[in-house]
C-alpha positions in Angstrom: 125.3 98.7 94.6 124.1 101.6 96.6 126.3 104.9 95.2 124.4 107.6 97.3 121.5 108.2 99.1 120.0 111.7 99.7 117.2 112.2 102.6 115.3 115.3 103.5 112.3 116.3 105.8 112.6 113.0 107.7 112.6 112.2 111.5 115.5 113.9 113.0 116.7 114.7 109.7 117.0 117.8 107.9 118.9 117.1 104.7 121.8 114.5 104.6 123.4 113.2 101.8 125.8 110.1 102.0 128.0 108.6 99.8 128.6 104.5 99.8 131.4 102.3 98.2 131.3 98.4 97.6 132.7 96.1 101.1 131.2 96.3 104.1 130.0 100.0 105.4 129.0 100.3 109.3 126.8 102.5 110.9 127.6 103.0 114.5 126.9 105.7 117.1 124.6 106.1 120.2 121.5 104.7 121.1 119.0 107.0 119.9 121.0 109.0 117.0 119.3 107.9 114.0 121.0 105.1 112.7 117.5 103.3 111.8 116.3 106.1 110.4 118.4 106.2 107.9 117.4 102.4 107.2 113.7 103.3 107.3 114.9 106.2 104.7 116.8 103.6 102.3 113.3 101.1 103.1 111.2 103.9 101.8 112.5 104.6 98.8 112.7 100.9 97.5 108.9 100.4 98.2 108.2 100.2 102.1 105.3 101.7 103.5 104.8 105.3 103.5 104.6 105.8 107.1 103.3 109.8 107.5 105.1 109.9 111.2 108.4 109.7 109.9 108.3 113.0 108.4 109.8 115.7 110.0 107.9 117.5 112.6 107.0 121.3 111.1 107.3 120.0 107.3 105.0 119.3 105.1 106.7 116.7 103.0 109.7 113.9 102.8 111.7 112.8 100.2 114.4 110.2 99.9 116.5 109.6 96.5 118.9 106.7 95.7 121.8 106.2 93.4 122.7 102.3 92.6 125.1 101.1 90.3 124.6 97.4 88.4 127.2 95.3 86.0 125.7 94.6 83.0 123.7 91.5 82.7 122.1 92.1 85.8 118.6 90.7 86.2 117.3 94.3 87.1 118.1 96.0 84.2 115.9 93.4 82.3 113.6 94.4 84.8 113.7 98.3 83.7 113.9 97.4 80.0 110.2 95.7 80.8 109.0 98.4 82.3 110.2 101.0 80.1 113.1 102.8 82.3 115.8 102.0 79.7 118.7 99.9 80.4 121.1 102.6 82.3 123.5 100.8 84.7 123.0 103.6 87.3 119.6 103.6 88.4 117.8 106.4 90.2 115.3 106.5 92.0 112.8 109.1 94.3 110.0 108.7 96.5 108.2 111.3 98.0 105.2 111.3 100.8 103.3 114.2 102.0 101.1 115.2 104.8 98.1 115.6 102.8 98.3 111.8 102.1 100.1 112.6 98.3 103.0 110.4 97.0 105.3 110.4 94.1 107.6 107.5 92.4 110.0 108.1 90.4 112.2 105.5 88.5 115.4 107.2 85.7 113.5 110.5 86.5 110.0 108.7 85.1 106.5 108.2 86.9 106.2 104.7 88.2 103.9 102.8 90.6 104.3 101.5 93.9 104.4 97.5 92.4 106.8 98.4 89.8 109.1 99.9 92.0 109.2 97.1 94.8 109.3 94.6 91.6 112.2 96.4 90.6 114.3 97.1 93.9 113.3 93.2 94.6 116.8 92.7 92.3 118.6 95.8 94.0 118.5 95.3 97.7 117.7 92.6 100.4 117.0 94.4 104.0 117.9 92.3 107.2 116.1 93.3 110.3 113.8 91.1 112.8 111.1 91.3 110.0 113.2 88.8 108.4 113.8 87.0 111.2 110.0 86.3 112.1 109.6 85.6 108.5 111.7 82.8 108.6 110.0 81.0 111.6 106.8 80.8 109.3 107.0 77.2 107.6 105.1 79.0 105.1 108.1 80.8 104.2 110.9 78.3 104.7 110.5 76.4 101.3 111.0 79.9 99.4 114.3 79.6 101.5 115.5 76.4 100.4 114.2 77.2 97.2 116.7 79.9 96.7 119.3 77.3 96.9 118.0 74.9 94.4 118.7 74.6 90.9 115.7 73.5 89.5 115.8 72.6 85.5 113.6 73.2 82.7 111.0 70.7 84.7 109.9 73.9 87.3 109.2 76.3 84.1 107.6 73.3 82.5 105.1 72.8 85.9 104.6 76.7 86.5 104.4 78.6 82.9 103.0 75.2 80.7 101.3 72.2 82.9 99.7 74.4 85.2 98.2 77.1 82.8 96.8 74.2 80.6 95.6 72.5 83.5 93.3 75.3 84.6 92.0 76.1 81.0 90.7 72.1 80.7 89.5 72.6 84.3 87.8 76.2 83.7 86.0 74.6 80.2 85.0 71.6 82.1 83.5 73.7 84.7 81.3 75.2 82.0 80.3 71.8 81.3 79.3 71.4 84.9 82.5 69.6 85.8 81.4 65.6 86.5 78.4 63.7 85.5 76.1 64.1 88.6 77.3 68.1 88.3 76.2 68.4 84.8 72.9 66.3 85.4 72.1 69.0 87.9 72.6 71.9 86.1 70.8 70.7 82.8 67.9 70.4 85.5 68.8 74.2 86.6 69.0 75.2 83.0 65.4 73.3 81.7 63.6 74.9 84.9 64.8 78.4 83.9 64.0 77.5 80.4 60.7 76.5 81.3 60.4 79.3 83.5 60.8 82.1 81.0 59.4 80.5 78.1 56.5 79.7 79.6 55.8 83.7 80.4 55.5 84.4 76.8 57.2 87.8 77.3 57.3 90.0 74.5 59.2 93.8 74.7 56.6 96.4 75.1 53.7 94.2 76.8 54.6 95.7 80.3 54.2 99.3 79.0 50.7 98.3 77.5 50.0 96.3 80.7 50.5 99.5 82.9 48.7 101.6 80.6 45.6 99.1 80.7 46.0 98.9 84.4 46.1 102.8 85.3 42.6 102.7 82.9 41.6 100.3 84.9 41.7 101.3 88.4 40.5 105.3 87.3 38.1 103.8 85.7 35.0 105.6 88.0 37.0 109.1 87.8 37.2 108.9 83.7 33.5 107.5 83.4 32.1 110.7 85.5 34.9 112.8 83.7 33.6 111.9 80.2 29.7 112.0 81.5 30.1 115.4 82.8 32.0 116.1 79.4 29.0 114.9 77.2 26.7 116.9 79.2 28.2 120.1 78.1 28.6 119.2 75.1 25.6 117.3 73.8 22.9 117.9 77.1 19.7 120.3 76.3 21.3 123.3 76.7 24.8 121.8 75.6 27.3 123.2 73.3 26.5 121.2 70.0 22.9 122.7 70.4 23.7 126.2 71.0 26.3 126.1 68.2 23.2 125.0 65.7 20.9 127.3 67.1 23.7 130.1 66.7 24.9 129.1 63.3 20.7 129.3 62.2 20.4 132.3 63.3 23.1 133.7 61.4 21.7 132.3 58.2 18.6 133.9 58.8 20.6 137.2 58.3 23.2 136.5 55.6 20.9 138.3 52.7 20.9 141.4 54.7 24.7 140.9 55.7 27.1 138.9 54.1 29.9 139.3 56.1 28.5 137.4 58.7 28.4 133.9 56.3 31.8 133.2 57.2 30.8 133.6 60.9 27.9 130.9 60.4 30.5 128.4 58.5 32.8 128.4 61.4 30.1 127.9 63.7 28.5 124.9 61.6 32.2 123.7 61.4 32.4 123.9 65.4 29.1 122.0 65.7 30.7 119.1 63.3 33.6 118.9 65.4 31.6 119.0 68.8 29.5 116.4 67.5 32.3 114.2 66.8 34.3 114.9 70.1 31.0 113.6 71.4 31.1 111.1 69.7 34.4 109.5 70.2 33.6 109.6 74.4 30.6 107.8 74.0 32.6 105.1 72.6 35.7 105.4 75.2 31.8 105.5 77.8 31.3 102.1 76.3 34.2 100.6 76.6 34.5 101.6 80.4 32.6 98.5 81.8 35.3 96.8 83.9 35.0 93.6 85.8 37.9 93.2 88.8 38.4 90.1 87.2 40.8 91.9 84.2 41.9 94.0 87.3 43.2 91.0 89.0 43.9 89.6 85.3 46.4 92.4 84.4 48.0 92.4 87.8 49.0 88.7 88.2 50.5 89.4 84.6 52.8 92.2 85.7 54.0 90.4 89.2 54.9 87.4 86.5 56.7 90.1 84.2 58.6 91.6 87.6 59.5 88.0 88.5 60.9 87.1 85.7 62.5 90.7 85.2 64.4 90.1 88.8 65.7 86.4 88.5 66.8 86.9 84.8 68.6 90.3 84.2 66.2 93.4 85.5 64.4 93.3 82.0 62.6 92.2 79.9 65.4 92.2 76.7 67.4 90.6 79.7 65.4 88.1 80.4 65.1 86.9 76.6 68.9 87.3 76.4 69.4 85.0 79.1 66.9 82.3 77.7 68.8 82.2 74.2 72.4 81.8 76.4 70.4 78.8 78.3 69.0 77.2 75.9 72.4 77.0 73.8 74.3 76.6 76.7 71.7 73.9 77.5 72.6 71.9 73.8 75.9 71.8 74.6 75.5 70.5 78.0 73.3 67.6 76.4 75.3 67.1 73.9 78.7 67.3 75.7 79.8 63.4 76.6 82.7 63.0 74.0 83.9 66.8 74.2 84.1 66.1 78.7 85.8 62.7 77.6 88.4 64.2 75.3 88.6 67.2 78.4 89.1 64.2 81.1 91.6 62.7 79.2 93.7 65.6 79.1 94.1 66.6 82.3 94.7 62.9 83.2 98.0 63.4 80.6 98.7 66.8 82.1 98.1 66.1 85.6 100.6 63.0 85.3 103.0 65.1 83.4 102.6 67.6 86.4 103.2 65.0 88.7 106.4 63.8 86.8 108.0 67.4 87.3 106.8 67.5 90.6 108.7 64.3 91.5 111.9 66.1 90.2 111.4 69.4 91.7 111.1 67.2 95.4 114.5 65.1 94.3 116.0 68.4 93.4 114.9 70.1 96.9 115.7 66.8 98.8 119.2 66.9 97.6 119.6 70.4 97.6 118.3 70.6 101.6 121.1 67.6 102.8 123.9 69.9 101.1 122.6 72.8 102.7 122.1 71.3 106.3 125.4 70.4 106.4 126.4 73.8 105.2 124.8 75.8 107.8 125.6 73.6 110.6 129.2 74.0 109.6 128.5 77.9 109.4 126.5 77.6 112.8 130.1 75.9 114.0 132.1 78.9 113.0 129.6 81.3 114.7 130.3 78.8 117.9 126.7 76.8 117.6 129.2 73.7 117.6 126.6 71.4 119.2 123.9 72.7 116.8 122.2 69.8 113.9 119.6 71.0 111.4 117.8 69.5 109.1 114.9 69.9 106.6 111.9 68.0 107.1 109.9 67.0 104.3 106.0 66.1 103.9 105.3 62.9 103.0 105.2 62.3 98.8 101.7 62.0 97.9 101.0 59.5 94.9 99.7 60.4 91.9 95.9 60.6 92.9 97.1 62.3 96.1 98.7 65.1 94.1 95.8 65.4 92.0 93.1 66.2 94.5 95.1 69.4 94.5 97.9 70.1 92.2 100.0 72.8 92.7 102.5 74.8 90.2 105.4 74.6 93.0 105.1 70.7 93.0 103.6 68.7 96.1 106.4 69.7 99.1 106.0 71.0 102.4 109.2 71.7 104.5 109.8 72.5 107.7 112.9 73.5 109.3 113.9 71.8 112.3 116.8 72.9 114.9 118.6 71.4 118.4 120.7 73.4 119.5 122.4 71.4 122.5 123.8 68.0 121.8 121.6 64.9 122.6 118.2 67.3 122.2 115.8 65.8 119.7 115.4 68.2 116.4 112.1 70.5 116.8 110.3 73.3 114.5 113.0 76.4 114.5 110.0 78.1 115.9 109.7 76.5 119.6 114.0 76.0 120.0 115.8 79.3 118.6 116.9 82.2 120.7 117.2 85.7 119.4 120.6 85.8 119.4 120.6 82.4 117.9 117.9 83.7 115.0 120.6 86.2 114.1 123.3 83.5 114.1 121.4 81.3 112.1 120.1 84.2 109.4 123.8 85.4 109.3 124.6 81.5 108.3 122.3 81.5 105.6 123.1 84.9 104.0 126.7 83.6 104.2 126.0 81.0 102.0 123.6 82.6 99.6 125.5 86.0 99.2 126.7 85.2 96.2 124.5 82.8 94.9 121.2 85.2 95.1 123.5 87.9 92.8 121.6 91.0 95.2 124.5 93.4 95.2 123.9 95.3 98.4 122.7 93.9 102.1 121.8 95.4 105.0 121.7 94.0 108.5 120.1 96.2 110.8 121.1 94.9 114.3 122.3 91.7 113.1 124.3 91.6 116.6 121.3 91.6 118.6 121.4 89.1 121.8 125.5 88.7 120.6 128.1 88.8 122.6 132.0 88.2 123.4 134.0 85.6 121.0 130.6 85.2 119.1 131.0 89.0 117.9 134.0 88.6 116.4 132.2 85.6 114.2 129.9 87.7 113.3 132.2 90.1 112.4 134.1 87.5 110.1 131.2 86.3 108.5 130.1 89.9 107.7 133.1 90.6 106.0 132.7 87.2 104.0 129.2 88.5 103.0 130.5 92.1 101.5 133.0 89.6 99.7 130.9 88.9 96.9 132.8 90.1 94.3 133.2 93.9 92.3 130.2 96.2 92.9 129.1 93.8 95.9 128.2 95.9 99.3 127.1 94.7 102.9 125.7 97.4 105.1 125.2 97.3 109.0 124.3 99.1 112.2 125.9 97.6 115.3 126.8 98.4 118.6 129.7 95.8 118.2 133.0 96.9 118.9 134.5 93.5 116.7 132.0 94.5 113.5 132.7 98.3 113.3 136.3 97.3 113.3 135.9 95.1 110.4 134.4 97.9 108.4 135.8 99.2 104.6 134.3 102.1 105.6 132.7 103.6 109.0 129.9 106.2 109.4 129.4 107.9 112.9 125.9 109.1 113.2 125.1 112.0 115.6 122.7 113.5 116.9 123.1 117.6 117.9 121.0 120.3 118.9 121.3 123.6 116.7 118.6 126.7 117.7 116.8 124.8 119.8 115.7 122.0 117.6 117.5 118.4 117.3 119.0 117.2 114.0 120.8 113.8 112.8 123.9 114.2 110.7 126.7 112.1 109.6 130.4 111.6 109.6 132.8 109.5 107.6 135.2 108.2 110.0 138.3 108.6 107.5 141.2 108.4 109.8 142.7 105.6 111.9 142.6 108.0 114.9 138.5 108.5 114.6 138.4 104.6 113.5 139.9 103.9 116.7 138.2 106.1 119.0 135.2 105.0 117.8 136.0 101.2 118.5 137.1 101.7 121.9 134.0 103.8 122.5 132.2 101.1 121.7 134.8 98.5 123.8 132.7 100.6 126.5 137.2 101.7 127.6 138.8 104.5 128.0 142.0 106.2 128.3 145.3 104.9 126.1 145.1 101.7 126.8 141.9 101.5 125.3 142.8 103.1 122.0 145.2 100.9 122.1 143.1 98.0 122.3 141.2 99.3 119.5 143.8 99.8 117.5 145.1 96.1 117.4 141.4 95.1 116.8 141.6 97.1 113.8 144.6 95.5 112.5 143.9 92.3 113.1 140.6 92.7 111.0 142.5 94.5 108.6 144.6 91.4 108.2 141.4 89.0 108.5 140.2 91.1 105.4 143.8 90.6 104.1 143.8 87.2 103.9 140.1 86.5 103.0 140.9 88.5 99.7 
């Protein structure tokens, strides 16, 4: 259950702390005070959304931190153990949003994530407000609802955690296979034309490089010829370098008996000359080779579009491409070669799905069943809550057969339910939806709780404005199956805000929230109504009476719940 809550920087509130005991706690006090807010605190901090306009005007941060207690061998504490918060039966836990968009969760003190947390607080706390109430109206929703009630056997694990993960791995390596006949005929035809496709290119890795080389040769081919002309000319024309180099190195020679130290100077110069002449040499052979037809243009060009083809269907290179035609062409054996592995495949999920099937059909008996006993327990609770002329039922889909199901089968079994309502005696049933009332919707959500209270093992409840659209002898109904609710058993706790004179006097224990106005700013605080005297002022404030006949009425509201709460113990 909830032990204490702590809640700074939001709304209209500064810092409040508040303590909470197991029964039922109400929250009561004028329109406007911030009794909500301190539901949207307790919301936040198990995992609702960080909403930045709740924080408190001037501040650059909120925080909220929550105390619960659990009995051991509750299902949350396996819950922390999984998650690696340790097995403590009081459980912490902080949440913090700030204005620059920054949030923290804590769990025991520890980092934790926004999934873990709701996962977690999922086994802690079940909020009531008209959320819930819209949430039920949704068919999609109402199975979960009934499904809360059943007790489904070892048949629902068996569909969810076995059939159904089997199912999809047979389906998933039949898929690869290309699912039926006429599916696998067409993608061996997909397969052989990408085969062919690539194959047929001949690619090799490094062919493109050459290919661009050979076409940027190709289409410079008039600037390098005149390049290399010019070139020769300097270096082997009539008054070109080669010849002046000779002419130079001869007359050197003709000098070397009358100076030798200019013989080294004519065997560089002779070694120049060799070099010149084979410089010249190797560009009349590139020359040569320069004769280009636009034919090996085109040639080379069509060559490289086939490359970038192939490149862009099959990978973005070339290694890619050849990957990919190794993966088709052994994918391509096994497809060819695949009729008894898809028959073995087929027969399996024809044993699964019927197995499926067979725990399906238990699941609906279980849910049937379960939804009669039910009915008749929420139309007596609609009774009590003075919906006397009110029938209910559960309407189911109709059972598909075993080919049915398999078209599309489902871990949760085949059912489809939809809750229908009359409310008036002699009106035919119809979808919740089109015949329930607000005030009616609260009746009907306070019936269902009163039945699953204990049964759904949540230790702490909140109702915020269960009493809307309530009025007169139904409020004191309410008020009695409130109390019933916060009767779960040790470390059970029911929480409300009401405006109800008949639920606040039914409270264990009664918190006033007010609102006040302290150096010119407004602030939300709260007070634990400890004496009978505040008790009672309260309820006749809320009777709308005053003067001492009204405390007086109060007071004998107070004992006779006192007395209701007696006898219901």
């Amino acid at each position: 259950m909830l032990k204490n809550l702590v809640i700074d920087n939001i709304a209209l509130i500064d810092h409040l702390e508040i303590d909470f005991r197991e029964g039922l706690t109400v929250l009561s006090g004028e329109t406007g005070s911030g009794k909500s807010i301190i539901i949207d605190s307790l919301a936040f901090v198990l995992g609702d959304r960080a909403d930045k306009t709740l924080i408190k005007y001037g501040r650059d941060a909120a925080q909220v931190t929550a105390l619960f207690e659990v009995t051991q061998g509750s299902p949350v504490l396996a819950k922390l153990a999984e998650f690696g918060y340790g097995d403590d039966c009081e459980i912490l836990l902080f949440r913090k949003m700030s204005v620059a968009g920054k949030n923290e969760i804590r769990i025991q003190g520890k980092t934790a994530t926004l999934a873990i947390l709701k996962e977690v607080c999922a086994e802690l706390v079940d909020i009531f407000g008209q959320g819930q109430h819209l949430a039920l109206l949704n068919e999609k929703n109402q199975l979960s609802v009934l499904d809360t009630f059943c007790k489904h056997g070892k048949y629902a694990d068996k569909l969810r955690e076995e059939l159904y993960p089997r199912l999809c791995a047979v389906n998933k390596e039949l898929k690869g296979f290309g699912g039926d006949e006429s599916e696998r005929e067409r993608l061996l035809d997909i397969l052989s034309y990408q085969i062919e496709e690539i194959s047929s290119t001949n690619l090799s890795e490094g062919e493109e490089q050459e290919l661009l080389i050979a076409h940027k040769r190709m289409v410079n081919a008039e600037r390098i010829s005149s390049a290399i002309g010019q070139a020769l000319e300097c270096l082997d024309g009539e008054s070109g370098a080669i010849n002046s180099l000779s002419q130079a190195a001869s007359l050197l020679r003709g000098i070397s008996n009358l100076e030798e130290s200019v013989l080294s100077g004519e065997e560089r110069l002779v070694s120049a000359r060799i070099e010149a002449d084979d410089v010249a040499s190797q560009l009349r052979e590139v020359l040569a080779s320069m004769e280009i037809s636009p034919n090996e243009v085109e040639k080379i060009e069509e060559r490289l579009e086939k490359i970038r083809q192939i490149k862009r269907k099959y990978g973005g290179s070339v290694a890619d491409a050849l990957k990919f035609l190794s993966e088709a062409r052994q994918k391509y054996d096994n497809l060819a070669n695949a009729t008894e592995r898809i028959q073995q495949l087929n027969e399996q999920k024809s044993k699964i799905l019927a197995e499926m099937y067979n725990c399906a059909l238990q699941k609906s008996a279980e849910r049937k069943s379960t939804a009669a006993a039910l009915a008749k327990q929420i139309m007596r609770e609609l009774s009590d809550l003075g919906m006397r002329g009110t029938s209910f039922e559960v309407a189911f889909n109709e059972q598909p057969d075993l080919e049915q199901y398999s078209n599309s089968p489902y871990p949760d079994g085949f059912d489809k339910v939809e809750f229908l309502m009359s409310a008036n005696v002699g009106e035919p049933l119809k979808p919740l939806s089109k015949v329930i009332s607000g005030g009616e919707m609260s009746r009907f959500m306070l019936a269902v709780k009163n039945i699953t209270a204990v049964a759904e093992k949540i230790p702490t409840m909140i109702f915020d404005e269960i009493d809307a659209g309530i009025s007169g002898n139904m409020a004191q109904m309410v008020a009695n199956k409130l109390a019933n609710v916060s009767f779960g058993g040790d470390g059970y706790q029911c929480i409300v805000i009401t405006h109800l004179p008949q639920i606040a006097a039914m409270a264990d224990v009664n918190l006033y929230i007010k609102k006040y106005e302290r150096d010119g700013k407004t602030y939300t605080d709260v007070e634990v109504l400890q004496s009978s005297e505040q008790r009672a002022a309260e309820v006749s404030r809320l009777m709308g009476s005053v003067g001492e006949h009204a405390i007086v009425n109060a007071k004998e509201l107070l004992d006779w719940s006192e007395r209701y709460k007696a006898n219901r113990k």
